[in-house]
N, C-alpha and C positions, 0 to 999 in steps of 0.2 A: 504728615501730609505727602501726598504724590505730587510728584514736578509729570508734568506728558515725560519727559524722556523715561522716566520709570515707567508708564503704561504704555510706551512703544514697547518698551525693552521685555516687558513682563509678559503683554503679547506676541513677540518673538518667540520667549520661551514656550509658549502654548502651544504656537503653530510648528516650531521644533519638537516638543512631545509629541504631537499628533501627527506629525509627519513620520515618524519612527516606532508609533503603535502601529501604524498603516501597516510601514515595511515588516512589520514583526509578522502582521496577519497573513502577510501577502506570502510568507517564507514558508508558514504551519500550512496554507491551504496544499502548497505545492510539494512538501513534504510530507502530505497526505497518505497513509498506507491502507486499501481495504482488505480485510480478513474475513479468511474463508475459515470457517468451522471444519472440522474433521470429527465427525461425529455419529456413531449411529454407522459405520461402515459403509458412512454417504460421504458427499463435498458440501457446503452449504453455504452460499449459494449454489449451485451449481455450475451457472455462468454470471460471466460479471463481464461490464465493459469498463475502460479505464483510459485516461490518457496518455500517450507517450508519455517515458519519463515517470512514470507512476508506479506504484512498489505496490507488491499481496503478497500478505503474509499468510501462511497454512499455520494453525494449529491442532495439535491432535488432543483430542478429549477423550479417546476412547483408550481402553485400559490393555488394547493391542497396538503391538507395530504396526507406521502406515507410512508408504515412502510418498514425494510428488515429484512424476516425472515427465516428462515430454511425451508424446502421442509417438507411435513408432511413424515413423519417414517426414515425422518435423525435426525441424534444426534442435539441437541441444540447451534450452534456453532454461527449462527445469529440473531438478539434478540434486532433488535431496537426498540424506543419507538415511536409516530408517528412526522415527521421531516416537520416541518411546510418549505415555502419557505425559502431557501437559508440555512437550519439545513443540516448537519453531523451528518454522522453516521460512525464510523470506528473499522476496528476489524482482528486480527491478527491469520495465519489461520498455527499452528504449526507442524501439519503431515497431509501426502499425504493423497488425495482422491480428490472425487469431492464433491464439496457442492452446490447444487441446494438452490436456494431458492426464494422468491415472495414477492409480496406485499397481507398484510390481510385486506388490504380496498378496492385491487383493485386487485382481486386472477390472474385475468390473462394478469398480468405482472410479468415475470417470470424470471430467470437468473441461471448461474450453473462459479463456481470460481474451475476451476481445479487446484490441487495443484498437482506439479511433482516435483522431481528431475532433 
């Protein structure tokens, strides 16, 4: 038989689980990374917008080298090395703007990662 102090207590424990799935969810949303395709000697998407604080990953699919790097006369913010098939590259983008950037083996593949609010 249950005494209430057992269905307080049992109810605590619930609202304690549920309170710590929350957090758990709250953690994975903002640890969120979108990936851009490299494929087809494209970027894919193309452009993408993102949040402060928020991570894109490059992966290459194509069975050539392909670097990802900053747009010439922007800041240095993308800086891969060259990602042979099926390599990663990822990188976390902390205040707004836009960041343009291409590939330096193959200039005109190009892409731009909008960062908003």
């Amino acid at each position: 038989m249950f005494h209430r102090g057992h269905l307080k207590l049992w109810g605590a424990g619930i609202v304690l689980v549920a309170g710590v799935a929350a957090g758990l969810s709250a953690s994975v949303a903002a640890d969120a990374v979108t990936t851009v395709d490299v494929s087809k000697f494209s970027f894919g998407p193309k452009e993408i917008t993102i949040a402060p604080g928020s991570r894109v990953r490059w992966i290459n699919h194509d069975e050539v080298p392909h670097t990802v790097s900053s747009a010439q006369g922007q800041e240095k913010v993308i800086a891969s090395k060259a990602m042979d098939t099926d390599d990663q590259y990822e990188v976390a983008f902390p205040k707004a703007g836009d960041y343009a950037y291409y590939c330096t083996v193959h200039p005109f593949m190009t892409g731009v990662v909008h960062v908003h609010k």
